[in-house]
C-alpha positions as CSV (number, residue, x, y, z in Angstrom):
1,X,-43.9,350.7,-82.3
2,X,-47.4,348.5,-82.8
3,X,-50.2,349.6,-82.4
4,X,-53.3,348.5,-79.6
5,X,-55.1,345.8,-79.8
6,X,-58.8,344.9,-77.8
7,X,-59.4,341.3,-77.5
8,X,-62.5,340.0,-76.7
9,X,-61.2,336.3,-75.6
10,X,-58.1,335.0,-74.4
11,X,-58.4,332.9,-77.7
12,X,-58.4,335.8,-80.0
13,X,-55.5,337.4,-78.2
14,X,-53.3,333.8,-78.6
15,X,-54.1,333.6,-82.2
16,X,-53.0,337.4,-82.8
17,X,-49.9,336.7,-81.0
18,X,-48.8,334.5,-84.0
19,X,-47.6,335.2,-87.2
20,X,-48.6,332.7,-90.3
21,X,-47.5,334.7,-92.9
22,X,-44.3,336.2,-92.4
23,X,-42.3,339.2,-94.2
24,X,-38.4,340.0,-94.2
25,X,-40.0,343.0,-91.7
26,X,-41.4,340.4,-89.5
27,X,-37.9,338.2,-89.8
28,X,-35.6,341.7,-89.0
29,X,-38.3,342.4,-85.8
30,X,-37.1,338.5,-84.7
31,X,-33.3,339.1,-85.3
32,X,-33.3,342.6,-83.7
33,X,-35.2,341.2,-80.7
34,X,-32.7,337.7,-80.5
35,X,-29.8,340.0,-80.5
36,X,-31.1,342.6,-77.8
37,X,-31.8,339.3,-75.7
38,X,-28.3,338.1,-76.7
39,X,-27.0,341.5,-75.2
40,X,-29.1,341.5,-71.9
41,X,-28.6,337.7,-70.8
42,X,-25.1,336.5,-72.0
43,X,-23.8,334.2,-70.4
44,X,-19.9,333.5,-69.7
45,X,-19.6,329.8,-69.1
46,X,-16.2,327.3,-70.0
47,X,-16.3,326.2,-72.8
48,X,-15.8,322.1,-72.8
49,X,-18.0,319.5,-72.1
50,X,-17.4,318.5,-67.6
51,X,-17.3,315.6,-65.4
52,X,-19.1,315.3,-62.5
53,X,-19.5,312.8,-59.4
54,X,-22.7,313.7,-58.5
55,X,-25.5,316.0,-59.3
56,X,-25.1,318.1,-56.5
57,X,-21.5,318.5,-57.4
58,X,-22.4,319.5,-61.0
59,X,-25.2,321.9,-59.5
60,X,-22.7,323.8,-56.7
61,X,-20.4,324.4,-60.7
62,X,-24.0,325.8,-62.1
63,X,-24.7,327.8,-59.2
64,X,-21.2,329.0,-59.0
65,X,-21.6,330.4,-62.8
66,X,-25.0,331.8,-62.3
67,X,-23.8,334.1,-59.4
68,X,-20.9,335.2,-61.4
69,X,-23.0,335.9,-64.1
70,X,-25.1,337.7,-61.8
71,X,-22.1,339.5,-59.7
72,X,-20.3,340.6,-63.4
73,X,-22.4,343.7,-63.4
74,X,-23.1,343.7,-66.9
């Protein structure tokens, strides 16, 4: 767990927010938090690359995987 941090400015806060110089701690923290997001949000879409006619036609095929994503109860 961090620890607090007061800011002053919105400009202090954006520069803390970064890391210039970073550690194998600092790249473990990234990978853990890539894979928890990995775990939360996967997506289950065909694999292939698909034709369409028209945009709304490809958009109905997105909307269709989003709500089975959404429906999947994961």
């Amino acid at each position: 767990m961090g620890k607090i941090q007061r800011f002053k400015t919105f400009e202090e806060a954006d520069k803390a927010a970064w890391c210039f110089d970073p550690d194998a701690t600092y790249w473990q923290r990234v990978a853990e938090l890539w894979k928890f997001a990995d775990h939360l949000l996967r997506r289950r879409c065909p694999k292939g690359v698909f034709r369409y006619h028209t945009i709304e036609e490809a958009n109905k095929e997105a909307e269709h995987w989003i709500v089975s994503n959404a429906s999947s109860g994961y």
